[in-house]
C-alpha positions, 0 to 999 in steps of 0.5 A: 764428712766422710763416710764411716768406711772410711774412717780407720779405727785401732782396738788395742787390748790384750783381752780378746774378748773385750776386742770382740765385743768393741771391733762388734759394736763398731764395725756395726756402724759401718768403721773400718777396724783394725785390731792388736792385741799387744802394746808392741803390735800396735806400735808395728801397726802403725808404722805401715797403716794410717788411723783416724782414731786409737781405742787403747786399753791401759793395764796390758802386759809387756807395755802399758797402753799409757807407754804407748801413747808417749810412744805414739805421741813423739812420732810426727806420724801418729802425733795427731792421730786421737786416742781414747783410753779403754780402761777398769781403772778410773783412780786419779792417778791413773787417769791423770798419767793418761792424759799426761800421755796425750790421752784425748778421752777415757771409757771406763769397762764395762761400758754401753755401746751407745756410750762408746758409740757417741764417744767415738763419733764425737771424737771422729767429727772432731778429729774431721773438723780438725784436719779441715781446718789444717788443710784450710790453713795450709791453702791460706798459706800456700795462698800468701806465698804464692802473692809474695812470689808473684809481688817479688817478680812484679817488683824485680821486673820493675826494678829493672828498668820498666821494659819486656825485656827486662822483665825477661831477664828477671825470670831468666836468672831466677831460672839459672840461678835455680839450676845451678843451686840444684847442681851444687847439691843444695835442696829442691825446697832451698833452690826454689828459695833461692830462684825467687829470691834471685828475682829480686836481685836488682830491687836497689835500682828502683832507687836509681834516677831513671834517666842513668837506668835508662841511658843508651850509651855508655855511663859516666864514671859519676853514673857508674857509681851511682848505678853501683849503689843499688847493690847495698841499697837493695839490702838496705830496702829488705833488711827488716823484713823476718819473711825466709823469701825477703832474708834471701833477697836480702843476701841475693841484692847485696852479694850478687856484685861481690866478686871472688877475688874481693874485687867487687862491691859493695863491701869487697867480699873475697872468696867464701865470704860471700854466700853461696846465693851471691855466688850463685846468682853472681853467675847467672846474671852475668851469663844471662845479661851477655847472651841476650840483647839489651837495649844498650848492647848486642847478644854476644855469642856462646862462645864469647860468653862462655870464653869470658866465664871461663876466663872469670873462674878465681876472679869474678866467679867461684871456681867450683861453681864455674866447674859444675858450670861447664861440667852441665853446660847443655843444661844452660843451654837448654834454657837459653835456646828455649828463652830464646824461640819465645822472643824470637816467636814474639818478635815474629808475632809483632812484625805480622802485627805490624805488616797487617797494620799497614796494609789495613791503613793503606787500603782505608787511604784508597 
């Protein structure tokens, strides 16, 4: 628990006496006070100052203090802050009102100081218990989200085909994909959704037979089909999810093949049809997958690639996210060059390792 200094107590009371005597007694136990002397003044008070506990006369002129407790209690920033009321009126109706209100507790004038002392200890302890617990739950659930994304990377990575680099691919498109959700206007909190969703665009290839996923050569019209499946199959596999990360998926592995001109699979969506996240990740796969190296194909070039998006705007992809594209295309840029040291760093690290693996089993053959 805190130390008392740093517990913020408000004294709301028109009395000035009736303050002197509270802001007395609890600034002799070592809280911080702060006092007003009108409903409105408390209310101003609290818009620029945080408190961890409210005393609050209920019979004052211009506002009674149960007003300022319905007051209090609709904003989000006071809403939990605990109030006890300061009262002479005890009658039923009164007190009712003021718990009505969301009066936590009552004192009744005039009062002993012990009274008011365990009351507002009483009160401070649980409010401390109180925001313990919140922030325990608030670690819990930043915990789960935290698995669940780690488990969607896992899986995308898996469903792409076992590899490093794919693997790779899964992290790059979500970091596209995050990109240009941001350039597009959307919020941080819904592009941070998006890019882990993206990671899961792929998640319907776990149902593709492996030895189609992992040809090297060019796939029949029969295996093209088949491959094609994973689109809806994907979405078929997170439809009953309720989880805002898995209803994301959802739309990302079903739409990411949809293409603008209605042309795509795998129900032929054209123009708006499509949500902004198939859209979206749509065209972070098809720049990440042509500018790097596959197992079945060479990086193309920037130009090449940026030629094909270019030529794709109205067809494949939405014209106006091709345009904010290009319009910051240094920024996708960036992350390319700098996914691209990293494999090339790696790369360099395995042929040392392999050079200095050799020439240690050269020298234990003399």
């Amino acid at each position: 628990m805190k130390r008392k200094e740093n517990y913020n107590i408000l004294i709301v009371d028109d009395m000035k006496e009736n303050v002197k005597i509270v802001n007395s007694i609890l600034q002799s136990q070592g809280y911080r006070t702060t006092i007003a002397f009108s409903g409105i003044n408390a209310l101003k008070i609290v818009e620029k100052e945080s408190f961890d506990l409210i005393l609050l006369d209920i019979n004052m002129p211009e506002m009674s203090g149960i007003t300022v407790c319905r007051y209090l209690k609709v904003e989000p920033k006071t809403a939990s802050i605990p109030v006890i009321f300061l009262t002479a009126d005890d009658d039923r109706e009164t007190l009712t009102k003021a718990y009505k209100a969301g009066g936590t507790d009552y004192i009744k004038k005039p009062f002993y100081k012990e009274e008011l002392v365990a009351r507002v200890s009483t009160r401070i302890s649980l409010r401390n218990e109180e925001k313990n617990l919140q922030r325990t739950i608030a670690q819990r659930t930043q915990e789960i989200y935290r698995t669940q994304i780690e488990l969607m990377y896992i899986l995308g990575s898996v469903a792409e085909g076992h590899s490093k680099e794919t693997t790779l691919h899964v992290q790059r498109v979500s970091q596209f994909s995050y990109l240009l959700a941001k350039l597009s206007g959307m919020s941080a909190e819904e592009a941070s959704l998006l890019k882990n969703a993206a990671s899961l665009h792929d998640i319907g290839k776990i149902a593709v037979p492996s030895h189609i996923l992992h040809k090297d050569g060019a796939l029949t019209n029969a295996e093209f089909k088949e491959i094609k499946k994973h689109a809806a199959l994907g979405s078929a596999m997170l439809e009953n999810s309720s989880l805002p990360l898995f209803k994301a998926a959802k739309i990302v592995a079903g739409e990411h093949h949809e293409k603008y001109d209605g042309t795509g699979y795998p129900k032929g969506l054209k123009g708006e049809e499509i949500h902004i996240y198939g859209r979206i990740v749509a065209l972070a796969d098809v720049f990440d997958a042509l500018m790097f190296k596959r197992s079945y194909k060479e990086g193309w070039s920037t130009e090449e690639t940026l030629e094909y998006i270019k030529s794709m705007s109205g067809k494949q992809f939405d014209p106006a996210l091709i345009t904010i594209f290009f319009d910051n295309i240094d920024a996708f840029l960036e992350i390319y060059n700098i996914n691209k040291q990293q494999i090339d760093l790696q790369n360099k690290n395995k042929m040392k390792t392999k050079s200095i693996s050799f020439v240690s089993r050269f020298f234990k053959k003399l």
